[in-house]
N, CA, C and O atoms as a Tripos MOL2 file, in Angstrom:
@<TRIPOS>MOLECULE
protein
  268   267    67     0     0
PROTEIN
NO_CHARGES

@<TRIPOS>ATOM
      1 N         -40.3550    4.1970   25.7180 N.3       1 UNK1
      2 CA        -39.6270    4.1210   24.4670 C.3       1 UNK1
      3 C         -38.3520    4.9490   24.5720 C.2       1 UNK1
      4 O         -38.3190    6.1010   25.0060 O.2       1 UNK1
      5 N         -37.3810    4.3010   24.1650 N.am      2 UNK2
      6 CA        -35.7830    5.3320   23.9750 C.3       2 UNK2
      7 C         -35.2720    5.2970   22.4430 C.2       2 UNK2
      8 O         -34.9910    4.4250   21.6210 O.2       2 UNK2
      9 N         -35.3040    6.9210   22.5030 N.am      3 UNK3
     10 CA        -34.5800    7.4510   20.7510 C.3       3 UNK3
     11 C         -33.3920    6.6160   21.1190 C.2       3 UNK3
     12 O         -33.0100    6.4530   22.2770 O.2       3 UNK3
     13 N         -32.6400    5.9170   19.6790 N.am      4 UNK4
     14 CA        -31.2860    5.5640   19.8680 C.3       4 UNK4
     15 C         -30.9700    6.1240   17.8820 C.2       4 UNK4
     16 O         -31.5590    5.6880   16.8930 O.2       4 UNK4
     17 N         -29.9070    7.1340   17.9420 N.am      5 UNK5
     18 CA        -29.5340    7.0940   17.1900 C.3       5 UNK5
     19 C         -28.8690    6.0970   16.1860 C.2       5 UNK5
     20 O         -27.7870    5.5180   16.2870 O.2       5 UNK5
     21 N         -29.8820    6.0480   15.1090 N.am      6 UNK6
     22 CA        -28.8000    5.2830   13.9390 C.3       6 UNK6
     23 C         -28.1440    5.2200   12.5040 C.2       6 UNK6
     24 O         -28.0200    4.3510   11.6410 O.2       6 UNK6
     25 N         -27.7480    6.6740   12.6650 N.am      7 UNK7
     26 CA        -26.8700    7.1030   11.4510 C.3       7 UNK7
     27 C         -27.2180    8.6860   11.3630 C.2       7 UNK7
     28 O         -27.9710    9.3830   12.0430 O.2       7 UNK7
     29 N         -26.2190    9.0370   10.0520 N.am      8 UNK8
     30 CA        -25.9820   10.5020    9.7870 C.3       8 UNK8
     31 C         -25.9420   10.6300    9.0870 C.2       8 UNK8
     32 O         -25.0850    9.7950    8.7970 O.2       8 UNK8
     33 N         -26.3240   11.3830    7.6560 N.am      9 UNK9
     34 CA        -25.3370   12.0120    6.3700 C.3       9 UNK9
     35 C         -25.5560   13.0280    6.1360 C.2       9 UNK9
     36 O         -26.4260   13.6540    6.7420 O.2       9 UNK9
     37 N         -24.7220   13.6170    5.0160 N.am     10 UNK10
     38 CA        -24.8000   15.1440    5.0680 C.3      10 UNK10
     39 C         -25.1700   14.9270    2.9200 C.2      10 UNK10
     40 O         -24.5590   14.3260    2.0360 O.2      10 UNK10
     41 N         -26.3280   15.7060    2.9280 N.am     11 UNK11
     42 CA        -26.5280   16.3570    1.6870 C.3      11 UNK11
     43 C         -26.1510   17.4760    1.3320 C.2      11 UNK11
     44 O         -26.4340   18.5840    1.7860 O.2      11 UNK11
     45 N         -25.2470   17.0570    0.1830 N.am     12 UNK12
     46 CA        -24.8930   18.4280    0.0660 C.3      12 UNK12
     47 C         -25.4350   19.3650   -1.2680 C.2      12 UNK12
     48 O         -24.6760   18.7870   -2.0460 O.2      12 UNK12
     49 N         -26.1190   20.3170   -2.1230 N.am     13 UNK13
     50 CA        -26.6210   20.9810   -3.0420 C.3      13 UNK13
     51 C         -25.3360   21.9300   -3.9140 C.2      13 UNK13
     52 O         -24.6210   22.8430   -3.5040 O.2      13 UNK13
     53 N         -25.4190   21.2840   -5.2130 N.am     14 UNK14
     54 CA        -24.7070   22.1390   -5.9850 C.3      14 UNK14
     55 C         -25.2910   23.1410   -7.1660 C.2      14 UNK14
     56 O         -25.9710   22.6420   -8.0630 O.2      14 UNK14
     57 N         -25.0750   24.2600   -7.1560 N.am     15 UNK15
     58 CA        -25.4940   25.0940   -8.3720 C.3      15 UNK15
     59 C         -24.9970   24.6970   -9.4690 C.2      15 UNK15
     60 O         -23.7940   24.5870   -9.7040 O.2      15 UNK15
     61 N         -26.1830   24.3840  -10.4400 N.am     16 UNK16
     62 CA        -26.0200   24.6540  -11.6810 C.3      16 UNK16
     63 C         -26.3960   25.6170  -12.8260 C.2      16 UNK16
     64 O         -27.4510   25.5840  -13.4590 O.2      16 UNK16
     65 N         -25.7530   26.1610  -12.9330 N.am     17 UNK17
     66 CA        -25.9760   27.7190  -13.5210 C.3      17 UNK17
     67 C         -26.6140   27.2770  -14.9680 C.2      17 UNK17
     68 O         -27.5470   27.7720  -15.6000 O.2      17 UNK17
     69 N         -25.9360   26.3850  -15.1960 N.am     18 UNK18
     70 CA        -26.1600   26.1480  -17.1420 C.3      18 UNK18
     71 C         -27.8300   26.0000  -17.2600 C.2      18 UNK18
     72 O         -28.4420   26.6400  -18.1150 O.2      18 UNK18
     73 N         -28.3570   25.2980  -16.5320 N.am     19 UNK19
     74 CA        -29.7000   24.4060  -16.2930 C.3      19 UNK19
     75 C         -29.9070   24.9290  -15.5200 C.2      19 UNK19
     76 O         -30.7430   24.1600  -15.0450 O.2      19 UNK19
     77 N         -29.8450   26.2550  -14.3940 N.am     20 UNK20
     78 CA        -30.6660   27.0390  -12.9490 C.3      20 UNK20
     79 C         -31.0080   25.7830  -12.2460 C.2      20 UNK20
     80 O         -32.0590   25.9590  -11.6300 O.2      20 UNK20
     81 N         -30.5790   24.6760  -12.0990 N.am     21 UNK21
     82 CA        -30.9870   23.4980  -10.7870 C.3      21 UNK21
     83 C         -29.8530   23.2760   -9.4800 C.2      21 UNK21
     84 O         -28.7200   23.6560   -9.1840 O.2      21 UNK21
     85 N         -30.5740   22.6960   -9.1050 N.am     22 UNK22
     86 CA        -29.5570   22.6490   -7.4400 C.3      22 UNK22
     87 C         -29.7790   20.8150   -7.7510 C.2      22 UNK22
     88 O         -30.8010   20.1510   -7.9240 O.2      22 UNK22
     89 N         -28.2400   20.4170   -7.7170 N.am     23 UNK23
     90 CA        -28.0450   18.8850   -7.7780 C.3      23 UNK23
     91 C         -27.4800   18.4590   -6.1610 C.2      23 UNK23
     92 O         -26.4250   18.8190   -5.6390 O.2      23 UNK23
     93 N         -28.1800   17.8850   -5.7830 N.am     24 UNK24
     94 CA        -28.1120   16.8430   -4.6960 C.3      24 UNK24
     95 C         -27.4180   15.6280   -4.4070 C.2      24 UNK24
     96 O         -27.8210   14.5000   -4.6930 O.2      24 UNK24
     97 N         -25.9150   16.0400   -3.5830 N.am     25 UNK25
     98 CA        -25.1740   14.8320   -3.2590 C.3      25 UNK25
     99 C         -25.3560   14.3240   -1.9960 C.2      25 UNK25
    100 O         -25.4300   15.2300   -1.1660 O.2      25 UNK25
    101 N         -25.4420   13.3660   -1.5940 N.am     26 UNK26
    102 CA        -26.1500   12.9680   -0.9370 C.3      26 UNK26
    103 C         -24.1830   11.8400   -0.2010 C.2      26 UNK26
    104 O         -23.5510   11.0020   -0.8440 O.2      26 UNK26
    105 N         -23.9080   12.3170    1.0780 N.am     27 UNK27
    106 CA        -22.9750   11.8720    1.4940 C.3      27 UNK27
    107 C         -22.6070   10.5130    3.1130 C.2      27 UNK27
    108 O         -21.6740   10.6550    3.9040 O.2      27 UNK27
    109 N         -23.6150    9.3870    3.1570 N.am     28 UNK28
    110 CA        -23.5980    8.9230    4.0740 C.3      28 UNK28
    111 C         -22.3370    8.5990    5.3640 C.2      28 UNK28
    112 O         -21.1320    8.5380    5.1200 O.2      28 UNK28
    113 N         -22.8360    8.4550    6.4720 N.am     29 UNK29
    114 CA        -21.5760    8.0400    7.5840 C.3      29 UNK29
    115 C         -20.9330    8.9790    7.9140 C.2      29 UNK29
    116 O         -19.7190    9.1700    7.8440 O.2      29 UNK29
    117 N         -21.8860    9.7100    8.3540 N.am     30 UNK30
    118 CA        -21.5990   11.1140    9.6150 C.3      30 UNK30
    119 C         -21.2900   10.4510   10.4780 C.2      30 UNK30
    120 O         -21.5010    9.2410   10.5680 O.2      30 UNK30
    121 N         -20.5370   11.3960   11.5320 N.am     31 UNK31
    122 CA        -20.7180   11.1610   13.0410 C.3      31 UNK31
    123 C         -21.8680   11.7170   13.5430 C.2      31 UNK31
    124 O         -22.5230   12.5290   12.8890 O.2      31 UNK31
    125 N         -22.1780   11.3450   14.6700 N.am     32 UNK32
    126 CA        -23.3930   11.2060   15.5730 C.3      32 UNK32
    127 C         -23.4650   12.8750   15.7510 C.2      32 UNK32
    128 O         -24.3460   13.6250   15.3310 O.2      32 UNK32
    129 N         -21.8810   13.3170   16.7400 N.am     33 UNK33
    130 CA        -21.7890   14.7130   16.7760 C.3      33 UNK33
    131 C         -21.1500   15.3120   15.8360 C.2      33 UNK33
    132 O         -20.0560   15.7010   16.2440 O.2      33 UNK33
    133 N         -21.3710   15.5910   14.6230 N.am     34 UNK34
    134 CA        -20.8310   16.1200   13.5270 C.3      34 UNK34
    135 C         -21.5050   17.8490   13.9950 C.2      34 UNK34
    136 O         -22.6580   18.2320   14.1900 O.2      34 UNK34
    137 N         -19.8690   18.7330   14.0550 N.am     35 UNK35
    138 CA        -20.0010   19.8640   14.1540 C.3      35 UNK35
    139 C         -20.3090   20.9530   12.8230 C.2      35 UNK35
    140 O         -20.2780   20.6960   11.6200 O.2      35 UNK35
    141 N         -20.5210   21.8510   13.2990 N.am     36 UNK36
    142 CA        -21.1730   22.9560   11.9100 C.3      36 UNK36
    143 C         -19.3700   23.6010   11.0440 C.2      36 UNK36
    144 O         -19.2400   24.1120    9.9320 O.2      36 UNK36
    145 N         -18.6290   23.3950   11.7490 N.am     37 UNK37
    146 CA        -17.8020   23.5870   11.5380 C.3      37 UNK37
    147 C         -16.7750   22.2110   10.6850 C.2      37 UNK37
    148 O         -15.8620   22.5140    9.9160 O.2      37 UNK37
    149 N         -16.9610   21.4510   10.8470 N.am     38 UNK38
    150 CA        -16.5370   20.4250   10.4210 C.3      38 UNK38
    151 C         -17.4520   20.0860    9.2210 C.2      38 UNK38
    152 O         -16.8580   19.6380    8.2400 O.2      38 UNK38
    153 N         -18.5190   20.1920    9.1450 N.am     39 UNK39
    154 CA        -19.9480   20.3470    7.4610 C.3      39 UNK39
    155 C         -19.4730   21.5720    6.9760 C.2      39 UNK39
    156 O         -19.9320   21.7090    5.8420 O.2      39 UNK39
    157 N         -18.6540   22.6950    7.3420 N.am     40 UNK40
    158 CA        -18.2740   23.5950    6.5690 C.3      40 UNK40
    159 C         -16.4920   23.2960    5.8740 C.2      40 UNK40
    160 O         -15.8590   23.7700    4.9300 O.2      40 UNK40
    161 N         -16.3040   22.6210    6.5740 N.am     41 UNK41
    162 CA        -14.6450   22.6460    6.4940 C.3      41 UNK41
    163 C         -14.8670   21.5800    5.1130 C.2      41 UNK41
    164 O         -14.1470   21.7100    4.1230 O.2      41 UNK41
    165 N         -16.4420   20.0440    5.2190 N.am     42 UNK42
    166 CA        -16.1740   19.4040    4.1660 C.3      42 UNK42
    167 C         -16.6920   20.2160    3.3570 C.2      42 UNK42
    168 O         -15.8060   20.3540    2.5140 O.2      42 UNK42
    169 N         -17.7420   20.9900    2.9880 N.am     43 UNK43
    170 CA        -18.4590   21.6680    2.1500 C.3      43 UNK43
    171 C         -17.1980   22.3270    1.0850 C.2      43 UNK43
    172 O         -16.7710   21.9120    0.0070 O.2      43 UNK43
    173 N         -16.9120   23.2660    1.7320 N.am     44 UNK44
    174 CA        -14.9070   24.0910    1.1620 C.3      44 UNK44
    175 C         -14.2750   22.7430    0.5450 C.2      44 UNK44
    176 O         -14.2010   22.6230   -0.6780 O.2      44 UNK44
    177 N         -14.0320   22.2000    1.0110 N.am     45 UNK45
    178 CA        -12.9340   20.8770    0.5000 C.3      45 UNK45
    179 C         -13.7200   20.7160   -1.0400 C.2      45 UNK45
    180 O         -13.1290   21.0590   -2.0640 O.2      45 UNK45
    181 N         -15.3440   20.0630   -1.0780 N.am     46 UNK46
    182 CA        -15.9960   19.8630   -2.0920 C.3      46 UNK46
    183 C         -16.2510   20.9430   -3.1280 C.2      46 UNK46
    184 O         -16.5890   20.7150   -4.2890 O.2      46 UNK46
    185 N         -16.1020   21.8500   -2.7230 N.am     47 UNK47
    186 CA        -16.1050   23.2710   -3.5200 C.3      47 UNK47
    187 C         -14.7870   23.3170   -4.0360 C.2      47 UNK47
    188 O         -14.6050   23.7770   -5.1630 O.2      47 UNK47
    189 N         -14.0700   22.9960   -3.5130 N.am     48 UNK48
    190 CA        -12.5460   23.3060   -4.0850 C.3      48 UNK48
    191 C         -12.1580   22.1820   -5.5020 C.2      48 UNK48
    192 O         -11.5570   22.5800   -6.5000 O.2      48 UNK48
    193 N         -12.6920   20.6040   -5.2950 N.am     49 UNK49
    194 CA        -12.6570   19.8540   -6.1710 C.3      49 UNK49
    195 C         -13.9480   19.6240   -7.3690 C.2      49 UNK49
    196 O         -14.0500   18.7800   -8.2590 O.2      49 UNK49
    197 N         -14.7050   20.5650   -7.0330 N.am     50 UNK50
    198 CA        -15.8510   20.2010   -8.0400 C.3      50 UNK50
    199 C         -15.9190   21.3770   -8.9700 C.2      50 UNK50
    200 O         -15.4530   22.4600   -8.6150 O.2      50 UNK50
    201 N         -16.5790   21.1820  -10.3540 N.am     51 UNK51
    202 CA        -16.6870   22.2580  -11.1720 C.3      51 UNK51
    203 C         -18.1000   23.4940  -10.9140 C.2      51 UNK51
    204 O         -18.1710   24.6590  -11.3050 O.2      51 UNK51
    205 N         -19.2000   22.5870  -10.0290 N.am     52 UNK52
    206 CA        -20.1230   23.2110   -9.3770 C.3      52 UNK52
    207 C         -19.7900   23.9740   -8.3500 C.2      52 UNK52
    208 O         -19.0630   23.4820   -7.4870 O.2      52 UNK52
    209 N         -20.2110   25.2310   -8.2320 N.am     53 UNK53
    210 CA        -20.3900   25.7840   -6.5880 C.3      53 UNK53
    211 C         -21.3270   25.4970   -5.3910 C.2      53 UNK53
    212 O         -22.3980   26.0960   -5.4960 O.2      53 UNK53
    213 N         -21.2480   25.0130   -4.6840 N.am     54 UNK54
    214 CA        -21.9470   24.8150   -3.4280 C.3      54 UNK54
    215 C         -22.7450   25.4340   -2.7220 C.2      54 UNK54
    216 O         -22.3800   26.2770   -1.9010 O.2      54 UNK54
    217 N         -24.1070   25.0720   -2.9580 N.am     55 UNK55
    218 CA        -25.1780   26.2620   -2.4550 C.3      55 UNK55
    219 C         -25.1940   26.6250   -0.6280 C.2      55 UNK55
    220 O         -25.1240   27.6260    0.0850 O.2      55 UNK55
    221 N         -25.3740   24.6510   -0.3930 N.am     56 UNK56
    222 CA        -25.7870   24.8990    0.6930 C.3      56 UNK56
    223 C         -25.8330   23.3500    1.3540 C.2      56 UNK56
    224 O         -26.0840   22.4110    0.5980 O.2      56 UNK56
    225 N         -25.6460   23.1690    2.4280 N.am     57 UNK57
    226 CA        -25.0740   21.5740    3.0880 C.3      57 UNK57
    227 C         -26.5980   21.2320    3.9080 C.2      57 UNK57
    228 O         -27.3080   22.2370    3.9640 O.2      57 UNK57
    229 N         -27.0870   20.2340    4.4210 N.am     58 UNK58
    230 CA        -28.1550   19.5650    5.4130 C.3      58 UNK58
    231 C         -27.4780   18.2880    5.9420 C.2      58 UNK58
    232 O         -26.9030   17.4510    5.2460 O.2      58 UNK58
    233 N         -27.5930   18.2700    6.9340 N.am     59 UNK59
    234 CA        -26.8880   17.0760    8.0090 C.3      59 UNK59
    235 C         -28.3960   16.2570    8.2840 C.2      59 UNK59
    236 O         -28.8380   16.8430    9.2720 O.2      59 UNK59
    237 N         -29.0680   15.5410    8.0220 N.am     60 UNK60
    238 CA        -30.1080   14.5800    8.4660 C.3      60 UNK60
    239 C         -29.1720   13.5990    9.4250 C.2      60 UNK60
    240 O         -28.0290   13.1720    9.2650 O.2      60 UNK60
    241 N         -30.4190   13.3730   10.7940 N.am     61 UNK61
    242 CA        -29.9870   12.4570   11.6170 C.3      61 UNK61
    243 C         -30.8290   11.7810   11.5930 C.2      61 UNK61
    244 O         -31.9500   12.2430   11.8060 O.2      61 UNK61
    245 N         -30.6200   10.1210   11.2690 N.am     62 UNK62
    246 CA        -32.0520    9.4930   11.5030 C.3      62 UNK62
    247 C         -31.5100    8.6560   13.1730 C.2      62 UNK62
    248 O         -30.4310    8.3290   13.6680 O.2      62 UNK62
    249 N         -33.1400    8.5760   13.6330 N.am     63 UNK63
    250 CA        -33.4440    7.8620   14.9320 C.3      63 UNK63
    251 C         -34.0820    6.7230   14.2350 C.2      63 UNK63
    252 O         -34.4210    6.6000   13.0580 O.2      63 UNK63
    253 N         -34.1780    5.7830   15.4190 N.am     64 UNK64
    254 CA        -34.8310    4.6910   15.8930 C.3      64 UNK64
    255 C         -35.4250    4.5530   17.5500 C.2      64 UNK64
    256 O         -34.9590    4.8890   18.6390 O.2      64 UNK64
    257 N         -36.5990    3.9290   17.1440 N.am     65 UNK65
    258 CA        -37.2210    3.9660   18.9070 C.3      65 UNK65
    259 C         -37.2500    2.6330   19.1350 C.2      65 UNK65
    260 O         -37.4970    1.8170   18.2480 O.2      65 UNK65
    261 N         -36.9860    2.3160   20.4060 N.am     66 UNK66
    262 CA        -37.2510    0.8930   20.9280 C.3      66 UNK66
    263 C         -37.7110    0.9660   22.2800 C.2      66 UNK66
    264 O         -37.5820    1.8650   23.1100 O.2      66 UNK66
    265 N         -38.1090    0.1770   22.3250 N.am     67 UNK67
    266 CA        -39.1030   -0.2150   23.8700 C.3      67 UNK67
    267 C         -38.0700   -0.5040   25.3170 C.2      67 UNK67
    268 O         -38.5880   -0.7720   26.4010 O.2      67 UNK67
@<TRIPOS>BOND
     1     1     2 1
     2     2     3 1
     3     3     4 2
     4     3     5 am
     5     5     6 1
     6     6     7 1
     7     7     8 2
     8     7     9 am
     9     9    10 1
    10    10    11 1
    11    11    12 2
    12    11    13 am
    13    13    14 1
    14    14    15 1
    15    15    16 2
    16    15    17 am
    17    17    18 1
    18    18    19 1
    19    19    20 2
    20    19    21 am
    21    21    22 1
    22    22    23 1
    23    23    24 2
    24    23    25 am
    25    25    26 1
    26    26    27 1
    27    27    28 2
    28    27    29 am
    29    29    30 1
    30    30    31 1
    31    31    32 2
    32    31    33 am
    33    33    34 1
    34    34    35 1
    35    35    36 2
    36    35    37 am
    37    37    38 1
    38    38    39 1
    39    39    40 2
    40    39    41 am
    41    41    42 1
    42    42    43 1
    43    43    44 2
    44    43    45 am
    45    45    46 1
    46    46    47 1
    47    47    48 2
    48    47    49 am
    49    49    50 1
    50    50    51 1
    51    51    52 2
    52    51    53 am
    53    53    54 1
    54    54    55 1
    55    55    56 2
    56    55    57 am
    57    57    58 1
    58    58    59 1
    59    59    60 2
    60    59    61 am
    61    61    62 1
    62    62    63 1
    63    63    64 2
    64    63    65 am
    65    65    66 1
    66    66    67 1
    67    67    68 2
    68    67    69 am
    69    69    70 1
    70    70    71 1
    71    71    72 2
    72    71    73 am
    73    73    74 1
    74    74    75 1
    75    75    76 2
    76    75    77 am
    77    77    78 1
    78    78    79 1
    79    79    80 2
    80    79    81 am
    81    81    82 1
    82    82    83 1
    83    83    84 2
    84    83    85 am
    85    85    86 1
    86    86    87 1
    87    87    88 2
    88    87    89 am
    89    89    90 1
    90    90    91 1
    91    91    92 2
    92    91    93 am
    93    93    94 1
    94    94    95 1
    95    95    96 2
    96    95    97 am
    97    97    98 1
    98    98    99 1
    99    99   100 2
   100    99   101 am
   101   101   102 1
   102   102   103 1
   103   103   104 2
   104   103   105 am
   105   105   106 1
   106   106   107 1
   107   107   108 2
   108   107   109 am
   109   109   110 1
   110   110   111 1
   111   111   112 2
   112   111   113 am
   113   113   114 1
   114   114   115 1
   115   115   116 2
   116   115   117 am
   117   117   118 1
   118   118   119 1
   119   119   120 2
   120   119   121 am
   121   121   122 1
   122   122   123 1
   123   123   124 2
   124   123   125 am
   125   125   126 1
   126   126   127 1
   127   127   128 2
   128   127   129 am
   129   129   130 1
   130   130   131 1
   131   131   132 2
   132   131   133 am
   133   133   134 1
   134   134   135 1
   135   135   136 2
   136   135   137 am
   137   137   138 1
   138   138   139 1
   139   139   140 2
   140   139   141 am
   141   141   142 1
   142   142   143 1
   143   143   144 2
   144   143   145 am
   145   145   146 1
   146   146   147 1
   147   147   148 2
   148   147   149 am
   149   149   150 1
   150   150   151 1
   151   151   152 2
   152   151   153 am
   153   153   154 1
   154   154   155 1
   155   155   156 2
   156   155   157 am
   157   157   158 1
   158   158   159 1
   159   159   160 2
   160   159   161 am
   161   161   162 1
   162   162   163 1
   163   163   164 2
   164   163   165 am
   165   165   166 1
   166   166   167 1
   167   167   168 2
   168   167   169 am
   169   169   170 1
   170   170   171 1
   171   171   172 2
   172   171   173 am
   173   173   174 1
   174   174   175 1
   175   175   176 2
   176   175   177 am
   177   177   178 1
   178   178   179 1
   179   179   180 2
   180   179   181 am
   181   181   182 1
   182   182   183 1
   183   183   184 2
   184   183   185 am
   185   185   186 1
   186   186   187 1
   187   187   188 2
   188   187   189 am
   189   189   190 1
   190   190   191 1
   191   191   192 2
   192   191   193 am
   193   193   194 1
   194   194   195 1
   195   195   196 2
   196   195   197 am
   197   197   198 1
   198   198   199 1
   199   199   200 2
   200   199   201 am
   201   201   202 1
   202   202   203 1
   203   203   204 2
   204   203   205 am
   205   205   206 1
   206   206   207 1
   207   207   208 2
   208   207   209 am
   209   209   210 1
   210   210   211 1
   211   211   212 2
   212   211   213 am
   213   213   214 1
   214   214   215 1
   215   215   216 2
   216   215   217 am
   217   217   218 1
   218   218   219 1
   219   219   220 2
   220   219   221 am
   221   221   222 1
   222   222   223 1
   223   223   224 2
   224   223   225 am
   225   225   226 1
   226   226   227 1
   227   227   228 2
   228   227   229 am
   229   229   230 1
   230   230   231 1
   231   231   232 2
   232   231   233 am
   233   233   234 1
   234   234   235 1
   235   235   236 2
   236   235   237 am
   237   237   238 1
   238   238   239 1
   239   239   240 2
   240   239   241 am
   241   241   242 1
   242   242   243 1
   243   243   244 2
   244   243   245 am
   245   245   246 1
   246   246   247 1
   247   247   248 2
   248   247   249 am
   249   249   250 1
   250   250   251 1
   251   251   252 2
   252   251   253 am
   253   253   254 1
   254   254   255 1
   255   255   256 2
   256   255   257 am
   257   257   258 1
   258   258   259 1
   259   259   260 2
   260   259   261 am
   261   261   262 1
   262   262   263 1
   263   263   264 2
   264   263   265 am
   265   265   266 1
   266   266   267 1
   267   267   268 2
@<TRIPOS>SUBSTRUCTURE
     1 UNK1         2 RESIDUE 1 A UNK
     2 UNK2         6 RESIDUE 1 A UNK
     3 UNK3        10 RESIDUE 1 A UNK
     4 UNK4        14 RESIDUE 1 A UNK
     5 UNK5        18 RESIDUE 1 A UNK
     6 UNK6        22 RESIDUE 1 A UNK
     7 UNK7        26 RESIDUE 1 A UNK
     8 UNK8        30 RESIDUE 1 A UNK
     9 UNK9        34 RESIDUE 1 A UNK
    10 UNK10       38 RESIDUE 1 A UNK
    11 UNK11       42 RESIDUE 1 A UNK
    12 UNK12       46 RESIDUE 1 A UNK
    13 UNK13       50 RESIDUE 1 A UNK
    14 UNK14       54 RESIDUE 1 A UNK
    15 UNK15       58 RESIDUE 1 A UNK
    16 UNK16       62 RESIDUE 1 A UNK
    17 UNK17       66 RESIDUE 1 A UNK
    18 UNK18       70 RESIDUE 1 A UNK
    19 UNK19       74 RESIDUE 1 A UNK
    20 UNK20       78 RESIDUE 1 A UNK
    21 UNK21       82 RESIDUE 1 A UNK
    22 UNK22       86 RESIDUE 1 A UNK
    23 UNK23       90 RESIDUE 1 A UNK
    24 UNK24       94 RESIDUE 1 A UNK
    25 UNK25       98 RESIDUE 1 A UNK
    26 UNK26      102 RESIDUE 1 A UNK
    27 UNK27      106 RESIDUE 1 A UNK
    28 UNK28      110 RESIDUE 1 A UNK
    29 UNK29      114 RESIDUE 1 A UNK
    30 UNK30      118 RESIDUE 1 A UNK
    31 UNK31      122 RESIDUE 1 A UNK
    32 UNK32      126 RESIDUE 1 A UNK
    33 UNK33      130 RESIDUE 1 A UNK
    34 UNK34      134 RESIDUE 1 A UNK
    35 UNK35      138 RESIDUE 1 A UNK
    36 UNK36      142 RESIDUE 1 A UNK
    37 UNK37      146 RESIDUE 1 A UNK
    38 UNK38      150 RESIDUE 1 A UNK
    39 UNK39      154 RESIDUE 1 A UNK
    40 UNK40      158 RESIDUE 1 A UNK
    41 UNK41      162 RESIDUE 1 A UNK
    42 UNK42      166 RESIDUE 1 A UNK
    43 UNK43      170 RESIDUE 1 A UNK
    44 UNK44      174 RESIDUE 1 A UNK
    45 UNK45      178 RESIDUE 1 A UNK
    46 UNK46      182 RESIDUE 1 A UNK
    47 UNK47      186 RESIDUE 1 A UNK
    48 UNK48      190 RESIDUE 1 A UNK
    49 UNK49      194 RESIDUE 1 A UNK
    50 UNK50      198 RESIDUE 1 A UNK
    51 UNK51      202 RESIDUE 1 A UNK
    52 UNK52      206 RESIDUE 1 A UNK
    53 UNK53      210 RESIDUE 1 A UNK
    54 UNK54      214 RESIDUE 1 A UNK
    55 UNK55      218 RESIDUE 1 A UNK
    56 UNK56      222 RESIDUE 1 A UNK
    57 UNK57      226 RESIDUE 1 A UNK
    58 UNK58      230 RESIDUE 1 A UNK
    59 UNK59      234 RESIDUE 1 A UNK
    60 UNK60      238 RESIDUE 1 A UNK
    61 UNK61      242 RESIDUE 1 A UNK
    62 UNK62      246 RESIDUE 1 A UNK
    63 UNK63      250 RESIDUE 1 A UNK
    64 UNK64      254 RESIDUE 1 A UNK
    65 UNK65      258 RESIDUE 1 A UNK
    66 UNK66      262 RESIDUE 1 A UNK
    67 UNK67      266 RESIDUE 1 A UNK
């Protein structure tokens, strides 16, 4: 069997102070090698345009196996 990657996105969690919850954006069509530095550079960008602050980012990679 061979892993073949097939896709990326990055979730990202925003504080909400009013309501104490963490809201979940959910951002598909990563790159394969998406650096920690580049999930921080978008994280800042999204912090800069949103009225929420930004807790905290997750990059999920999903696989696929084939024979």
């Amino acid at each position: 069997m061979f892993k073949e990657w097939s896709g990326s996105k990055v979730d990202v969690y925003l504080e909400d102070g009013a309501t104490e919850t963490l809201v979940r954006r959910s951002f598909a069509g990563a790159n394969q090698f998406v650096s920690e530095e580049q999930v921080t550079n978008f994280t800042n960008a999204l912090d800069s345009v949103t009225s929420l602050p930004v807790s905290h980012a997750v990059v999920i990679e999903e696989y696929h196996y084939t024979k």
